[in-house]
C-alpha positions in Angstrom: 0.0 0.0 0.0 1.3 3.2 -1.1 2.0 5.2 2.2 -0.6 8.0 3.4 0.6 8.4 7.0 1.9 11.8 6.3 -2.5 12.9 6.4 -2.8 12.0 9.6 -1.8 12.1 13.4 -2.2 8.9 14.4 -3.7 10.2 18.1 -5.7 12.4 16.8 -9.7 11.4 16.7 -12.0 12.0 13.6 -13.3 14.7 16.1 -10.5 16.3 16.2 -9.7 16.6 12.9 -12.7 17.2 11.9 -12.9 20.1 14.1 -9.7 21.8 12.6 -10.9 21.5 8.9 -14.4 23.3 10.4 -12.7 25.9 11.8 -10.9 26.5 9.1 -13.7 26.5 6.8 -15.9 28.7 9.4 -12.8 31.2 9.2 -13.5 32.2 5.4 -15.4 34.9 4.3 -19.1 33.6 3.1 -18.5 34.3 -0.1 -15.4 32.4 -0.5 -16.5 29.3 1.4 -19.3 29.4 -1.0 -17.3 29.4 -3.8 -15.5 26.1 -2.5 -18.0 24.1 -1.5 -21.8 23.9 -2.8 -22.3 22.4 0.6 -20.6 22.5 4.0 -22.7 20.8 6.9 -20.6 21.3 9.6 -22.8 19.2 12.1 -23.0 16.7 9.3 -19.1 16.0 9.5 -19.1 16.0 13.3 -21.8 13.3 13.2 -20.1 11.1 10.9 -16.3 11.5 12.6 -18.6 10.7 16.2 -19.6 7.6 13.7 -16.3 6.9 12.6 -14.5 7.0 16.2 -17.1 4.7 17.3 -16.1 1.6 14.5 -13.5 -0.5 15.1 -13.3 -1.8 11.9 -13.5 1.7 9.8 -10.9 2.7 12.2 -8.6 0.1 10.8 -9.2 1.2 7.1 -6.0 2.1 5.4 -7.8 5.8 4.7 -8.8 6.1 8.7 -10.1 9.9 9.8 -8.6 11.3 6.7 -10.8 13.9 5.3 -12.3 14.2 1.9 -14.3 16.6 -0.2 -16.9 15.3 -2.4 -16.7 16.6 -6.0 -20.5 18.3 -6.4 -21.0 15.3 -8.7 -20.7 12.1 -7.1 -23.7 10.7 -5.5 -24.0 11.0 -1.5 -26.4 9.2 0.3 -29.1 11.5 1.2 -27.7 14.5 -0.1 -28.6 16.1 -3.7 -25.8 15.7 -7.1 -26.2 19.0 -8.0 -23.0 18.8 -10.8 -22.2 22.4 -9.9 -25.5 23.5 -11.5 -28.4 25.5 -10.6 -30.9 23.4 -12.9 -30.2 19.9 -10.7 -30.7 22.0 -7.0 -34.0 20.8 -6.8 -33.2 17.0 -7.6 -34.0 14.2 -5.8 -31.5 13.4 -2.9 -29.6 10.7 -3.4 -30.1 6.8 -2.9 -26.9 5.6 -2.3 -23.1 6.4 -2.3 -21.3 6.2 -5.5 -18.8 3.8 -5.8 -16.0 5.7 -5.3 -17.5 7.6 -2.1 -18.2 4.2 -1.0 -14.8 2.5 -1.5 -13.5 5.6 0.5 -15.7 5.4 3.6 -15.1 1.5 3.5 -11.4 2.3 3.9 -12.0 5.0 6.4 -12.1 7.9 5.1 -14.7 11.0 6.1 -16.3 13.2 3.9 -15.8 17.0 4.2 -17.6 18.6 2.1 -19.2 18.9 -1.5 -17.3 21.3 -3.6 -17.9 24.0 -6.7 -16.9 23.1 -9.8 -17.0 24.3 -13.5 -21.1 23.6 -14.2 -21.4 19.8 -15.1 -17.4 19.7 -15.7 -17.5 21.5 -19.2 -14.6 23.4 -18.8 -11.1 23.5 -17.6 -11.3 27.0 -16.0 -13.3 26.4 -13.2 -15.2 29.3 -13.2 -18.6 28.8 -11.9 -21.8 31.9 -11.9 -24.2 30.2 -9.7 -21.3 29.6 -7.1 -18.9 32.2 -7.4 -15.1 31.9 -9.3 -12.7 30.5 -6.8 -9.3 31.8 -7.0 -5.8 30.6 -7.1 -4.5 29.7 -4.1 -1.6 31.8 -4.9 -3.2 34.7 -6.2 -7.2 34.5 -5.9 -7.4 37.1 -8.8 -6.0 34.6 -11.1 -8.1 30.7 -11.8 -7.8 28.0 -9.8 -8.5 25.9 -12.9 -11.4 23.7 -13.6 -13.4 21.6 -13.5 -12.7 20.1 -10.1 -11.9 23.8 -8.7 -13.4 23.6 -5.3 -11.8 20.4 -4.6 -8.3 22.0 -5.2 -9.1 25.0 -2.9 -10.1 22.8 -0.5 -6.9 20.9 -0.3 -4.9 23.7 -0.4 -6.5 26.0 2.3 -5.9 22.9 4.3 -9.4 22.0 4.5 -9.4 18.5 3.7 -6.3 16.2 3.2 -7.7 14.6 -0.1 -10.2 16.1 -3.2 -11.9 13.4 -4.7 -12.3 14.6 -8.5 -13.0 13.6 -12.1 -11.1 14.4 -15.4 -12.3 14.8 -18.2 -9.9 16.4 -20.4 -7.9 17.6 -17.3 -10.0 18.3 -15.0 -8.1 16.7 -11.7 -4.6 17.7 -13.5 -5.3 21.4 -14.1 -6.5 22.5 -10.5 -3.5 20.4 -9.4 -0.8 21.9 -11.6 -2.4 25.8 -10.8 -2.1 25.2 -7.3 1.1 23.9 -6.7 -0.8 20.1 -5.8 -0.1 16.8 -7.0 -3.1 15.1 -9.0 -3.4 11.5 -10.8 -5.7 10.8 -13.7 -6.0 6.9 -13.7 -6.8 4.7 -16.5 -10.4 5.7 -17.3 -11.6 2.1 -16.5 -9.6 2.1 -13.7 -12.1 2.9 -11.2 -16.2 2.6 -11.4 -18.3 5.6 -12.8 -21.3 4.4 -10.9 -22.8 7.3 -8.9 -20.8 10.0 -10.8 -22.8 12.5 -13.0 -21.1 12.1 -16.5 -19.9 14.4 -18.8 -18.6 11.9 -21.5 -18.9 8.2 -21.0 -15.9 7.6 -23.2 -13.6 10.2 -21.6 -14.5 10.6 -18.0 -12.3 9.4 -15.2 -12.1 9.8 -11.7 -8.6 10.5 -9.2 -7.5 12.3 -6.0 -5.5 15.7 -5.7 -3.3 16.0 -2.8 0.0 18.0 -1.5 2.2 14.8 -2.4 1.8 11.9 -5.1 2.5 9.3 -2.4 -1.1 10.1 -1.3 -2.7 10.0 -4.6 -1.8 6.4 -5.1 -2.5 5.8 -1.1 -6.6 6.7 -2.6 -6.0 5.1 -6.0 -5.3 2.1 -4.4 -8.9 2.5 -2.9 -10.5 3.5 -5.5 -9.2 1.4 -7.6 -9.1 -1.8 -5.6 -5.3 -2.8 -6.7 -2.3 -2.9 -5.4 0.9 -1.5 -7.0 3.5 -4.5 -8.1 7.0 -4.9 -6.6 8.9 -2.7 -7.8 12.0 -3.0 -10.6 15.7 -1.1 -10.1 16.0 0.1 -13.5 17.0 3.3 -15.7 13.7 4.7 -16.3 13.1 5.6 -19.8 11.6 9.0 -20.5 10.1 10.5 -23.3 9.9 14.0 -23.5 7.1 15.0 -25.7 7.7 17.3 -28.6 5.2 19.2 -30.9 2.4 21.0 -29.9 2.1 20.1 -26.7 5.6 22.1 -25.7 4.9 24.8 -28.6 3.3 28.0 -27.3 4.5 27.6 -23.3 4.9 31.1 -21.5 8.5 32.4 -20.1 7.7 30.4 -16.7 6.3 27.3 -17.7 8.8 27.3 -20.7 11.5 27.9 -17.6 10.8 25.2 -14.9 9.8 22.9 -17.5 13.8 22.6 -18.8 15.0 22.9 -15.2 13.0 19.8 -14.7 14.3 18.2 -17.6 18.5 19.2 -16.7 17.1 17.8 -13.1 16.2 14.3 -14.2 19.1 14.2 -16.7 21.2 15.0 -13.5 20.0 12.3 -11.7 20.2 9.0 -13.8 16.9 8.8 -16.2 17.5 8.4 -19.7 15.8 11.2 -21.7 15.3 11.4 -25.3 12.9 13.8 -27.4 9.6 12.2 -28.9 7.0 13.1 -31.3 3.5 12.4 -31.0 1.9 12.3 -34.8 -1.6 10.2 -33.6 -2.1 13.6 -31.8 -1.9 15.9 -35.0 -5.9 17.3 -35.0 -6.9 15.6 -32.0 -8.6 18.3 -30.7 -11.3 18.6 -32.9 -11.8 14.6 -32.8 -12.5 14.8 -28.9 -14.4 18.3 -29.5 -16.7 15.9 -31.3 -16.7 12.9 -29.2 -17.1 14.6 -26.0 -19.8 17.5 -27.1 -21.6 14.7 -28.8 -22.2 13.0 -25.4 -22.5 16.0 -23.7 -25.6 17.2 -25.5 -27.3 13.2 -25.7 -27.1 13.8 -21.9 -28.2 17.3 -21.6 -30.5 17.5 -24.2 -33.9 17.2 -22.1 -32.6 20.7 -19.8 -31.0 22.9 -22.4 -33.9 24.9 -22.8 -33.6 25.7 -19.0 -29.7 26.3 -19.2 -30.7 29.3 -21.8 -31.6 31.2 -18.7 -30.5 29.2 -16.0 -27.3 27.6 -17.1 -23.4 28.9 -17.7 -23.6 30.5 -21.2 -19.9 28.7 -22.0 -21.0 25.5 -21.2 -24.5 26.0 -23.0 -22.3 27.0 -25.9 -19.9 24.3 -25.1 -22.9 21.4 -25.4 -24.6 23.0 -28.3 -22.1 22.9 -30.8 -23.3 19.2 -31.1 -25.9 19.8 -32.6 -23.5 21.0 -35.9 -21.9 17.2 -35.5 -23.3 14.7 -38.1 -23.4 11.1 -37.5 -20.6 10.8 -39.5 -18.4 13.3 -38.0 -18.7 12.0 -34.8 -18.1 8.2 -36.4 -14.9 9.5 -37.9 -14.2 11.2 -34.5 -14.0 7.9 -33.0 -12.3 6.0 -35.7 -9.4 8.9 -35.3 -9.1 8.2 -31.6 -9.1 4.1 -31.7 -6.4 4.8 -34.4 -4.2 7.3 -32.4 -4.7 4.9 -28.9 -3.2 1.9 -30.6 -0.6 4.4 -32.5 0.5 6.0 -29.0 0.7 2.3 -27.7 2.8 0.6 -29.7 5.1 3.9 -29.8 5.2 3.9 -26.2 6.4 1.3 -25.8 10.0 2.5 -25.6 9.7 4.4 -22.8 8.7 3.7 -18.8 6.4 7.2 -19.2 6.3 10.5 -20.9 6.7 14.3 -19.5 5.3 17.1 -20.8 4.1 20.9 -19.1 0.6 20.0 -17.6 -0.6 23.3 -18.6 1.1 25.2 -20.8 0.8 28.9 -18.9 0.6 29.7 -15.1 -3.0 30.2 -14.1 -4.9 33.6 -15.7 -6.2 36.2 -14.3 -10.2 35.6 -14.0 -10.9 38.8 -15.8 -8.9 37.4 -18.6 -10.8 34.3 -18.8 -14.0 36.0 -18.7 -12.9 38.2 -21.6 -11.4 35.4 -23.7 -13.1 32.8 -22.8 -13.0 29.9 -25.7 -9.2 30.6 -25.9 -8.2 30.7 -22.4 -10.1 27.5 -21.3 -8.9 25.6 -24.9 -5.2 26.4 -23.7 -6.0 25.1 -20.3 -7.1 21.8 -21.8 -4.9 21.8 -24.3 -2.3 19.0 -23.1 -4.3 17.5 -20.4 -6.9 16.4 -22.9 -4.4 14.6 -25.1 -3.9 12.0 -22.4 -7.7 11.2 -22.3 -7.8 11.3 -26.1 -5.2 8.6 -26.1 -7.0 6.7 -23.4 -3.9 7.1 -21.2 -2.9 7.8 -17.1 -1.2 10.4 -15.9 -0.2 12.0 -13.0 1.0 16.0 -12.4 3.7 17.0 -9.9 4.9 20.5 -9.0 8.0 22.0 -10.7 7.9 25.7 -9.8 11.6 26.9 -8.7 10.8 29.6 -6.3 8.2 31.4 -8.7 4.6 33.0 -7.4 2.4 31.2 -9.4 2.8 27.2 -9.9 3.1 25.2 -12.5 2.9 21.2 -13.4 4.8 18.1 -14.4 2.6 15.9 -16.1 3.8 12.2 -16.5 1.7 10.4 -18.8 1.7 6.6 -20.5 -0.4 4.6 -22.1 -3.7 3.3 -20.4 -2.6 -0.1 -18.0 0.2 1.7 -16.7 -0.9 3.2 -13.7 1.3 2.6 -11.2 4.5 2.7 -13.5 3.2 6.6 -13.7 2.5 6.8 -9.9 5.9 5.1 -8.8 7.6 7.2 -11.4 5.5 10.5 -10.6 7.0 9.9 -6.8 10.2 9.9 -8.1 10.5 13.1 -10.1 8.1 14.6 -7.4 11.0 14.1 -5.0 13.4 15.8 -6.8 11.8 18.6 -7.4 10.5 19.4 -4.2 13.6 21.0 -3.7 13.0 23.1 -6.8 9.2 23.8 -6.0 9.0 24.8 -2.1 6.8 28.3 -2.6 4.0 28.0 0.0 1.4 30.4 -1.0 0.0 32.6 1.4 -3.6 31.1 2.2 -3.9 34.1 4.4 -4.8 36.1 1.6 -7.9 33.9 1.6 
């Protein structure tokens, strides 16, 4: 089992901790804790840390009293899947747990919380007008990145230890990479959807963001129900993506993203330059694919969302409805093509690297202003992973600088924890390199 004793003091009760992650949620201005969490039932999270102190058996979990927020789309017993929208507020509560809340309170773990998020995932920005825009934890004028935004915050103000999230097309990776976190986008069939509001069926995928990657794969292995394999002593083999998806990076990004590369290279891994060609128009392949699901599954409430609903994401779902049957076909020929392309071509390498985004985060006013270009450059690298059907996991590699930025360390689907142990790795040696705390105060 990976190791995720750094989350917790072994003497401390659920109580306890619950207590501290209340106060410091009680401690933010209204406005801010709202744009964080849709919902934050204090007495609910005392109730179920007085449950959790009282079982034995949860106790022993290997997730014991560590605290998690709920991305606003999984399903919660009792409590209502909003998907960050005002449209679902007045949908029935839920019947059940989904499967990945489940696995977690099996193993231990205690919910903390249902956070904002980019309405029904469609977009990488995380802005969100029904909930408010939260910031960057380094700069709350600038994105915290979307779609599991809350989540990120909520990890960062030191809220909850773990944000359980889904991605999409970058949607655990980009929060993570903005806000100096570690994230891990698993194999999509990896872990159950059951329970979790889609946004594409063929895409969607569901991992933890944390402070360190030796927690992600501590809830991986949860969520997932595996264990990672012994481990090899090797060279590791890295691939360091060329073409677009390091063309177009800003003076930071561009900056930590060598310094990374001279920092492996220093240490022993065997680096050599790689093209991607199965990637060369993929964008407008998963454009189709995932707008095309989008719209099958929103199509009963879009006349609602004209005057209820995020105009981006409206805009976002109805641009299906210029798809023909055939584009989306060929959309999903292209993809099968370029997964068993990026396979076999992998296949010389342990993993890839490659910027996780390729700027530091924007200002919001920015985004608001530019949208379609903003949130496309967000999702821009991310979404190539999914495309490809592939895992991935995104590390800090800021050197000192205000504003984060991500490692991402990607493979072909299968690969997991090849990516995870590897992800540790890197993660390790940059630490050194990345050790900016932002100042949550500001908050």
């Amino acid at each position: 089992m990976a190791d995720i004793s750094p989350l917790r003091n072994s003497a401390a009760s659920a109580r306890d901790r619950a207590r501290r992650a209340i106060d410091i949620a009680m401690g933010l201005e209204p406005a801010v804790r709202r744009s964080v969490f849709t919902q934050f039932d204090a007495d609910r999270i005392m109730a179920e840390a007085g449950a959790l102190d009282g079982n034995t058996e949860r106790r022993k979990g290997p997730l014991a009293a560590i605290l998690v927020s709920i991305k606003d789309l999984f399903d919660e017993k009792g409590q209502v899947t909003s998907a960050g929208s005002a449209i679902l507020a007045d949908a029935p509560p839920a019947s059940a747990d989904a499967t990945a809340v489940g696995r977690l309170r099996a193993a231990g773990a205690l919910g903390c919380g249902r956070t904002t998020m980019s309405e029904f995932a469609f977009s990488g920005v995380g802005l969100n007008p029904h909930f408010g825009d939260p910031g960057n934890i380094f700069d709350p004028a600038r994105i915290s990145g979307g779609s599991t935004s809350g989540g990120a915050l909520s990890v960062a103000l030191g809220i909850a230890d773990i944000a359980l999230g889904t991605d999409t097309g970058g949607s655990v990776r980009i929060p993570a990479a903005l806000n100096g976190l570690c994230g891990f986008k698993p194999t999509q069939s990896a872990v159950p959807l059951d329970g979790a509001f889609p946004l594409s069926q063929s895409c969607d995928s569901i991992g933890p963001l944390a402070h360190t990657t030796s927690q992600c794969s501590a809830v991986h292995a949860v969520l997932s129900a595996t264990m990672p394999p012994p481990q090899q002593r090797k060279t590791l083999r890295i691939g360091i993506a060329t073409g677009f998806l390091t063309e177009g990076l800003d003076t930071q990004v561009a900056a930590d993203f060598q310094r990374a590369i001279a920092t492996l290279a220093a240490n022993g891994f065997a680096l050599t330059e790689i093209d991607l060609p199965m990637l060369d128009g993929f964008g407008n392949s998963n454009r189709v694919i995932v707008a095309s699901e989008a719209y099958r599954i929103h199509a009963s409430h879009l006349d609602r969302m004209e005057t209820a609903g995020d105009p981006n994401v409206l805009r976002r779902i109805r641009a299906a409805q210029g798809f023909t049957p055939q584009d989306e076909a060929e959309a999903r020929a292209q993809r099968a093509s370029a997964i068993a392309a990026f396979s076999a071509q992998a296949e010389d390498f342990d993993v890839l690297i490659a910027p996780t985004v390729p700027t530091v985060a924007p200002l919001i006013a920015d985004v608001k202003a530019d949208f379609d270009r903003l949130n496309g450059l967000m999702l821009r690298n991310p979404s190539a992973v999914n495309f490809l059907d592939g895992c991935a996991a995104t590390v800090p590699m800021h050197a000192g600088q205000p504003l984060a930025t991500g490692l991402m360390i990607f493979a072909p689907g299968g690969h997991d924890w090849t990516v995870l142990r590897i992800a540790e790795k890197i993660e390790a040696l940059l630490a050194p390199l990345s050790a900016t705390s932002p100042d949550a105060g500001q908050y």
